[in-house]
Each structure stands twice: as structure tokens, then as C-alpha cells.
KOLNUFI-289076 format. One line per 3 residues: number of its first residue (from 1); their letters; for each residue x, y, z of C-alpha. Coordinates in Angstrom, 3 decimals. Layout:
N
NUM = a = X/Y/Z | ...
! end
This chain:
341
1 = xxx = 115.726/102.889/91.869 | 115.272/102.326/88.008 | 119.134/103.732/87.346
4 = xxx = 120.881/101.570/90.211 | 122.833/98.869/89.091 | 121.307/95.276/90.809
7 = xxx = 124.138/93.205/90.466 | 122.780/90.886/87.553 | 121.930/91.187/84.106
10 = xxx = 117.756/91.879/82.918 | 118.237/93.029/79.534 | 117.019/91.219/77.113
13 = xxx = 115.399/88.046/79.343 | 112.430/86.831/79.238 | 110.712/84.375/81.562
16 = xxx = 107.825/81.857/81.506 | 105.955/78.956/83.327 | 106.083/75.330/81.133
19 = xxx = 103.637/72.713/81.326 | 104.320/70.411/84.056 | 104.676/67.808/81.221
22 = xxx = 107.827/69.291/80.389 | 109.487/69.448/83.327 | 111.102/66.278/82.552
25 = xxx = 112.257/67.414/78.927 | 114.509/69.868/80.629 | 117.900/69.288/78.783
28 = xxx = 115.414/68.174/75.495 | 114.194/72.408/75.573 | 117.379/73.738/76.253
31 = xxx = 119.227/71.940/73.342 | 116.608/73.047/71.215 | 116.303/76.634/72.197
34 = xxx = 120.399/77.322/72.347 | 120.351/75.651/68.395 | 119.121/78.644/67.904
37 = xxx = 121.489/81.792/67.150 | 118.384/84.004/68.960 | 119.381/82.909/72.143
40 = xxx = 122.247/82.690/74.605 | 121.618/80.997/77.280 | 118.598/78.804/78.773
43 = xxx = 117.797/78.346/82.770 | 115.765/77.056/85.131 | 114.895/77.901/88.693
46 = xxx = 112.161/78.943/91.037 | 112.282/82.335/90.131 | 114.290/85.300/88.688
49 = xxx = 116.156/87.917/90.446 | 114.043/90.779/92.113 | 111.335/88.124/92.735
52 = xxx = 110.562/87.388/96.225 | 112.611/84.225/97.658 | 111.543/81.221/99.366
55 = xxx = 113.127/80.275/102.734 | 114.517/77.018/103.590 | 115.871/75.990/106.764
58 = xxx = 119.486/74.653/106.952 | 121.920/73.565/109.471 | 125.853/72.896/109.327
61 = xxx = 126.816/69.805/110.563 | 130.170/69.700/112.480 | 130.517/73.464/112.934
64 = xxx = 129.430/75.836/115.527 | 126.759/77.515/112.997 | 122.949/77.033/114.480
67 = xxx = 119.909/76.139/112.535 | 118.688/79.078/110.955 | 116.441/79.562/107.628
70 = xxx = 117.924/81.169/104.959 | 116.900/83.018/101.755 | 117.425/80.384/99.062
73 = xxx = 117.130/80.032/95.221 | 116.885/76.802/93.526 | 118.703/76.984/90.256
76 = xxx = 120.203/74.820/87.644 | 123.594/75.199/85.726 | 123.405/77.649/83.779
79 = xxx = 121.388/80.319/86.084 | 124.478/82.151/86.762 | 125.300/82.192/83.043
82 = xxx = 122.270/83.811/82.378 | 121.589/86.216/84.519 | 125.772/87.392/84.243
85 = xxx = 126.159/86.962/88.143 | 129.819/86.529/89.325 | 131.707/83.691/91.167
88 = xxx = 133.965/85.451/94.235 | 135.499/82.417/95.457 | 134.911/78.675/94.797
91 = xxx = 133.099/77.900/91.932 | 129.921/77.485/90.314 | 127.579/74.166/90.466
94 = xxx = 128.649/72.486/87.227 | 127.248/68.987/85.956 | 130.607/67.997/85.636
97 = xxx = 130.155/66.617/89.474 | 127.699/64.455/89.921 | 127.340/65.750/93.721
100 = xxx = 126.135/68.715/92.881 | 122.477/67.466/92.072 | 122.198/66.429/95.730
103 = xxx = 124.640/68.601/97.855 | 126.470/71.682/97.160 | 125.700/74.931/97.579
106 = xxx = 126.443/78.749/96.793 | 126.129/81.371/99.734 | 126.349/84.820/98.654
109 = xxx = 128.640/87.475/100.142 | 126.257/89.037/102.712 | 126.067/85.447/103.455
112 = xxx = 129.878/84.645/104.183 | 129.541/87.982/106.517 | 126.416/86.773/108.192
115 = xxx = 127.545/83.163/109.479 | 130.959/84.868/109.826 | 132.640/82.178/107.655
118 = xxx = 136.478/82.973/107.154 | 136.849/80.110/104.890 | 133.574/79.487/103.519
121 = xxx = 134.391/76.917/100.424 | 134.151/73.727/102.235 | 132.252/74.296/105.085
124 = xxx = 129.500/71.497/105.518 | 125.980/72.382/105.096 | 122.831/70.688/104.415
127 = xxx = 119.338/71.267/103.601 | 116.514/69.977/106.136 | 114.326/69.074/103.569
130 = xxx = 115.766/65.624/103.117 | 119.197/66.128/101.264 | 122.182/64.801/102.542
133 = xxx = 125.280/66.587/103.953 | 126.845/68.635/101.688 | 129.405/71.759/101.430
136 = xxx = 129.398/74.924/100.015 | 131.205/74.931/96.361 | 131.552/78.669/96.024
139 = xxx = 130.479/82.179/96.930 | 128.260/84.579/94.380 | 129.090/88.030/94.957
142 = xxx = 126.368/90.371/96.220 | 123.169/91.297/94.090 | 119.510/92.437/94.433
145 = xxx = 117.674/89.399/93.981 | 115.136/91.089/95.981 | 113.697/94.424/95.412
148 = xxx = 115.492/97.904/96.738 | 113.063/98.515/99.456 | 115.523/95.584/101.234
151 = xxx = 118.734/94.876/101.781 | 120.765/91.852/100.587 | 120.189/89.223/102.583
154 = xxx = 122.324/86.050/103.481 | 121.319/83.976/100.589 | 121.322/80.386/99.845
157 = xxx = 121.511/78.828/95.912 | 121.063/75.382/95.236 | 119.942/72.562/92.537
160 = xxx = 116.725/71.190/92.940 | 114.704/69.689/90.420 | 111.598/69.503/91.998
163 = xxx = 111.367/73.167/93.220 | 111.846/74.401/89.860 | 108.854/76.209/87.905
166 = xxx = 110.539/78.990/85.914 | 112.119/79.272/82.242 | 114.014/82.143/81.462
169 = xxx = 115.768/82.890/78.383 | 118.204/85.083/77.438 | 118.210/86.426/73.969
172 = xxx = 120.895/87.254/71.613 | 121.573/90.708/70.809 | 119.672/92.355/67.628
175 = xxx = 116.094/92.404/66.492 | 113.825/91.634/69.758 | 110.685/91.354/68.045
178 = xxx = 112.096/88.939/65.559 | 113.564/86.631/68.612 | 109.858/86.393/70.202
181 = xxx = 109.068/84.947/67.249 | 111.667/82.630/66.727 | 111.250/82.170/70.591
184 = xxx = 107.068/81.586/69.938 | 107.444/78.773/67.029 | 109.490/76.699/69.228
187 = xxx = 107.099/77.277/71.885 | 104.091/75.531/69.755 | 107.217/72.684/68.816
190 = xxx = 107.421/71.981/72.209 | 104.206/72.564/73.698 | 101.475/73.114/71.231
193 = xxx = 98.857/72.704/73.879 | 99.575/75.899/75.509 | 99.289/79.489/74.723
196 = xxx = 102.867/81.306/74.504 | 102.642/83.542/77.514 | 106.073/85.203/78.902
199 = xxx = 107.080/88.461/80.766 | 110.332/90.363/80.680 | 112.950/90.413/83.826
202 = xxx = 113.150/94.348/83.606 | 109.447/95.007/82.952 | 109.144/92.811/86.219
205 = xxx = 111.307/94.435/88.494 | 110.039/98.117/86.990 | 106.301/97.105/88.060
208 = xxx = 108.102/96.792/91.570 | 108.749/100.378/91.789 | 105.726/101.378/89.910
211 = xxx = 104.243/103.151/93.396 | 107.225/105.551/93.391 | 106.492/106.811/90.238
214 = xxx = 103.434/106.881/90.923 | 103.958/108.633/93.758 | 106.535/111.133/92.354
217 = xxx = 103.485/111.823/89.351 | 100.988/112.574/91.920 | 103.712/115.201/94.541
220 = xxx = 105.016/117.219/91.019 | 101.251/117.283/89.978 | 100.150/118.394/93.173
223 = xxx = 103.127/121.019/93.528 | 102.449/122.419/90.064 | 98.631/123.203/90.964
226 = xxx = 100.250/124.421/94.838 | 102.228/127.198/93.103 | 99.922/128.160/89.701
229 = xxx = 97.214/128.956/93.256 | 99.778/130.604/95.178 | 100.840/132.985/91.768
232 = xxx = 97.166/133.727/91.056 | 97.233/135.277/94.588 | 100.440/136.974/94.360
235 = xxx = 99.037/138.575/91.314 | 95.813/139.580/93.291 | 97.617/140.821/95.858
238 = xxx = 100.013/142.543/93.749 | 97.485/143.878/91.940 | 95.914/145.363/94.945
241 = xxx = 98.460/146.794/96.708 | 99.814/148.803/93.811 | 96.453/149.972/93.214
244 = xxx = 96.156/151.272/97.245 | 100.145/152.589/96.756 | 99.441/154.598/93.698
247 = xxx = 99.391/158.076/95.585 | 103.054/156.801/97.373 | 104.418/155.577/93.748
250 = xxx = 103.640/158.758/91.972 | 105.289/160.912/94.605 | 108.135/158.712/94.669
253 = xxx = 108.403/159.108/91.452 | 108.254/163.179/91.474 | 111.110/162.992/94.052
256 = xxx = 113.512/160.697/91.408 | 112.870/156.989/92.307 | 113.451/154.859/89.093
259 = xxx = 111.231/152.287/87.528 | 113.334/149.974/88.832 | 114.040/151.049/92.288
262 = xxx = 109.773/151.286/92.540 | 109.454/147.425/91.370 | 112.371/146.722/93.856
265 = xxx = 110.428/148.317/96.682 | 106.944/146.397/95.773 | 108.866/143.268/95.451
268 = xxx = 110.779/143.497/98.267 | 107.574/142.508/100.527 | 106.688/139.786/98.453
271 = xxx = 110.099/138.900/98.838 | 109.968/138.953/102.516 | 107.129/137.048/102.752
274 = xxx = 107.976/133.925/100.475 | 111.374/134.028/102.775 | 108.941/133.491/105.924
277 = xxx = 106.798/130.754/104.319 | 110.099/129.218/103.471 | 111.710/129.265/106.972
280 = xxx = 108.580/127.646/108.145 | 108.316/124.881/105.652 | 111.938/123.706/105.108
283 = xxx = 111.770/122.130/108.394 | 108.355/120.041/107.781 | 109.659/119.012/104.115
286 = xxx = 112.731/117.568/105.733 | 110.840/115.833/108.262 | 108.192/114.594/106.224
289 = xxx = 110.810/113.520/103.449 | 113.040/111.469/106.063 | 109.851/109.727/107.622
292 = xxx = 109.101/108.470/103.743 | 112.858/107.839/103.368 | 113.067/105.642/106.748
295 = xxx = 111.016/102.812/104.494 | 113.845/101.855/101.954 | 117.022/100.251/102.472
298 = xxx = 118.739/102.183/100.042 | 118.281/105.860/100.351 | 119.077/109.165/98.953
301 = xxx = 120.915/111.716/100.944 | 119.048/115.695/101.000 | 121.432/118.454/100.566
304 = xxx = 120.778/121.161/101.924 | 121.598/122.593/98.687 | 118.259/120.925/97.276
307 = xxx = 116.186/123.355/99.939 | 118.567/126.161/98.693 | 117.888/125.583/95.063
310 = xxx = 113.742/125.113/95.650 | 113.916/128.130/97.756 | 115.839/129.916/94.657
313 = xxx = 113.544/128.920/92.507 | 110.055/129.772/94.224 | 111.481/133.447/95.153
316 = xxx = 112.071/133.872/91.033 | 108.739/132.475/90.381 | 107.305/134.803/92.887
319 = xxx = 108.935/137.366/91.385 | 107.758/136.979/88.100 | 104.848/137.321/89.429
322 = xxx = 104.574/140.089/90.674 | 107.070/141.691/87.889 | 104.404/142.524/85.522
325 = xxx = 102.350/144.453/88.076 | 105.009/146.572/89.479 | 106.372/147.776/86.543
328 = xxx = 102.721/148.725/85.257 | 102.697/150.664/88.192 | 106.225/151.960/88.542
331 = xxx = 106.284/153.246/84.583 | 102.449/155.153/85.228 | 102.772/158.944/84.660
334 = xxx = 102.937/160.338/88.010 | 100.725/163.517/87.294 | 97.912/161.568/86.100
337 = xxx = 98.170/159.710/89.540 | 98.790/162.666/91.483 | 95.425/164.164/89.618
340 = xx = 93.324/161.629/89.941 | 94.359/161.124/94.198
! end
């Protein structure tokens, strides 16, 4: 999750919440933030990408489309700027047309597939929230603007200033600490009233996944303490049943068995039973695993190589175990134990 790449750019962004009171000073912030060499690029929406979307309900007059409600993101500009998305065909809402205030409108790729639009620049479309009939200017190409545990969704992306709640910010490459600060002062400029509070994109969308590391923390934990337990009691054991063989390992030894041919004999039923315990638990892992698996959109796929390899693994750690107590017993003087039986 952390490593996939979500379509968009969240390096380096930073996002607040403004005053109500400057809602209307819009254009007045941006021209004074991008004056600045510390940042790039200035937007504002209802949201960033990986936040949870509102839903709006839309219909397309003149077409065959239904009603339906649709994933939507109300953006100005320069969103698409900012956040490095891409235009697939059509283009992007621009101020250069004075229309696109009231009634254009981006769909996204899994949206084009969705309404199964073969020409979907053009099509009419409007919002039932008041806004007259409009058309779709251009298609975005696919990203997560939702977390991984879903799909992409049809998605909807439109300009509307009084759904808009969110400043982000993209800073220019170089010293981040130093661009806070630039980014702070012109904070108290602008709105000296209230405190400078912001939150990064990526931080954001880390927290979302937060409960699988969590959760991966907690299983490796757990798994560590499973096998230190089960070598404690492969090293009782071992250390039993060498004691109870001694008689058989010194008469072995008399008739020519080597050291290591005696700690291949008292591993070999260690062996044998870690291959059991294996056999039985390789099915439940995989079951279990695919049951978690079944929650997320996007999974991983288990080779059977990564049973292999664990299985691998737990037999050498089983053998260490045991190692140390075999050849103790494998490299005893065999008249001494032959004496004392």
C-alpha cells in the first residue's frame, strides 16, 4: 500500500482549512502565495486525493444515461496542476471560459467505462443541485482519490465555489522546513486571527493504512514469541531424548557411526515432525490469509513459493536448535557412556 503509485502527486503538499472570511479573497491568497519562489502551485477544493468523496446526483439530459449519483470533487483551476493529475482527452476547466464556473465537467476514466460513453467530450450533463445543463470538457485519467481498500470509482470533478473548504499548497523543491515558514508568515498576513494549523497529503493518506502496519507489527511480534516457545521446547525435548538415547549413541558409535551421521539421525525426527506441523498449517495460513485478503480491492497474490521459503526457513531454525544438543551427544566418549549404562 505505502509503495503503490496513486495516480497523483503528495510530495511535498500541504493542506489547510481558511477562515470563512477568506473564502472570498480566493484569487487575493493565491497571488500572494505563488509571489513566492516557495511554492508552485495554489488550489482549492473540497478535499484532497485519498480523502473520502462526497456524492452528488446528476443526470444527462438528451441521452439515454439515467439519474445516478456519482463520486464528485469540487475543484478550482489549478487542482489538477497541483496535484500532477493528467488530462486523457478533452481538456481541463480553465478560466479562460467563462462557462466553466457554472457547467462543465471532468469524468474520470473508470467513469467513461461506467456510463459506457464512446465519445465522452461533449456529452450533456448537469448537476441536480441547481446548475444548469452543461457538458463534459474532458476526461482525467484514473487515480486513487480514495484509499486502496476501494477501487476507482466513476468520478465526477467540477467548479463550485460554495462547496469549497480546502487549501492545499504545493511547495517548491528544497528546504521544507524553511517553506513552512515562509508558508506560516503569510499565514498571519492573511489571517492573523487564526492559528497556522496544516497537515501533509502523504502523512494523510499514510494514517489511512496505519491499521496494516499495525497489524503487520502485532503478526511478526506474535510469530517471533510463537517460534523463540516452540525452540525452547525443541531444546527440552532435544535435550531429553539424547539423554534417554545415550546407551543407543555410544554403541553406535563403537560400531563406526560418525558425529555427523549421529546428529543426522537425532535430527531427522525433529525433522519429521516440523514437516507434519507444516502440512497441517499451510492449509489454515492460506485460508486465513485469503479471508483477510478478500477485504481490499487491490491485493497481493501468495506464491506458493512464500509457504516453500517459510517452511525452509522454520526446518533450519529447528535445526539449529537442536544442533547444539546432538552434537554434545554425538562427540561424548562412548566408553564413559557405555560405563556409566
Amino acid at each position: 500500500m505505502p509503495n503503490r503509485n496513486l495516480g497523483f502527486d503528495k510530495e511535498s503538499i500541504v493542506y489547510m482549512n481558511p477562515p470563512a472570511e477568506l473564502w472570498n479573497k480566493r484569487e487575493v491568497i493565491k497571488e500572494s502565495l505563488l509571489s513566492n519562489t516557495n511554492f508552485k502551485s495554489v488550489t482549492f477544493s473540497n478535499g484532497t486525493p485519498g480523502m473520502e468523496s462526497s456524492t452528488w446526483q446528476y443526470d444527462f439530459p438528451g441521452t439515454d444515461l439515467p439519474k445516478r449519483n456519482v463520486n464528485t470533487m469540487i475543484i478550482d483551476f489549478d487542482y489538477l496542476k497541483t496535484f500532477g493529475l493528467e488530462i486523457v482527452d478533452g481538456r481541463n476547466l480553465s478560466s479562460e471560459f467563462a462557462t466553466d464556473t457554472t457547467d462543465a465537467y471532468l469524468i474520470n476514466e473508470a467513469a467513461v467505462k461506467e456510463f459506457m460513453l464512446e465519445k465522452p467530450v461533449g456529452t450533456p450533463m448537469r448537476a441536480l443541485d441547481g446548475h444548469p445543463i452543461g457538458k463534459i470538457v474532458g476526461v482525467v485519467k484514473d487515480f486513487h482519490y480514495r484509499s486502496l481498500h476501494r477501487k476507482i470509482e466513476p468520478l465526477v470533478l467540477r467548479y463550485d465555489p460554495r462547496n469549497m473548504w480546502c487549501m492545499s499548497v504545493k511547495m517548491s523543491d528544497g528546504n521544507l522546513k524553511d517553506n513552512l515558514a515562509t508558508l506560516e508568515t503569510e499565514w498571519k498576513k492573511l489571517a492573523p486571527d487564526y492559528p497556522f494549523s496544516y497537515q501533509f497529503v502523504d502523512e494523510t493518506i499514510e494514517q489511512q493504512y496505519k491499521s496494516e502496519q499495525n497489524t503487520g507489527v502485532l503478526i511478526g511480534s506474535f510469530s517471533l514469541l510463537a517460534i523463540i516457545i516452540a525452540c525452547l521446547g525443541l531444546l527440552g525435548l532435544t535435550a531429553f531424548m539424547t539423554e534417554q538415547r545415550k546407551k543407543e549413541i555410544g554403541v553406535r558409535k563403537v560400531l563406526g557411526a560418525s558425529v555427523s551421521g549421529i546428529i543426522v539421525l537425532l535430527s531427522k525426527e525433529f525433522s519429521r515432525l516440523v514437516l507434519i506441523a507444516f502440512v497441517i498449517v499451510v492449509p489454515l495460513a492460506w485460508y486465513a490469509m485469503n479471508q483477510w485478503l478478500a477485504d481490499f480491492a487491490y491485493q497481493v497474490q501468495m506464491s506458493p513459493f512464500i509457504f516453500l521459503a517459510a517452511g525452509l526457513i522454520i526446518l533450519i531454525i529447528a535445526f539449529i536448535s537442536v544442533f547444539y544438543q546432538a552434537l554434545k551427544a554425538a562427540v561424548i566418549n562412548p566408553s564413559d557412556t557405555l560405563r556409566n549404562e
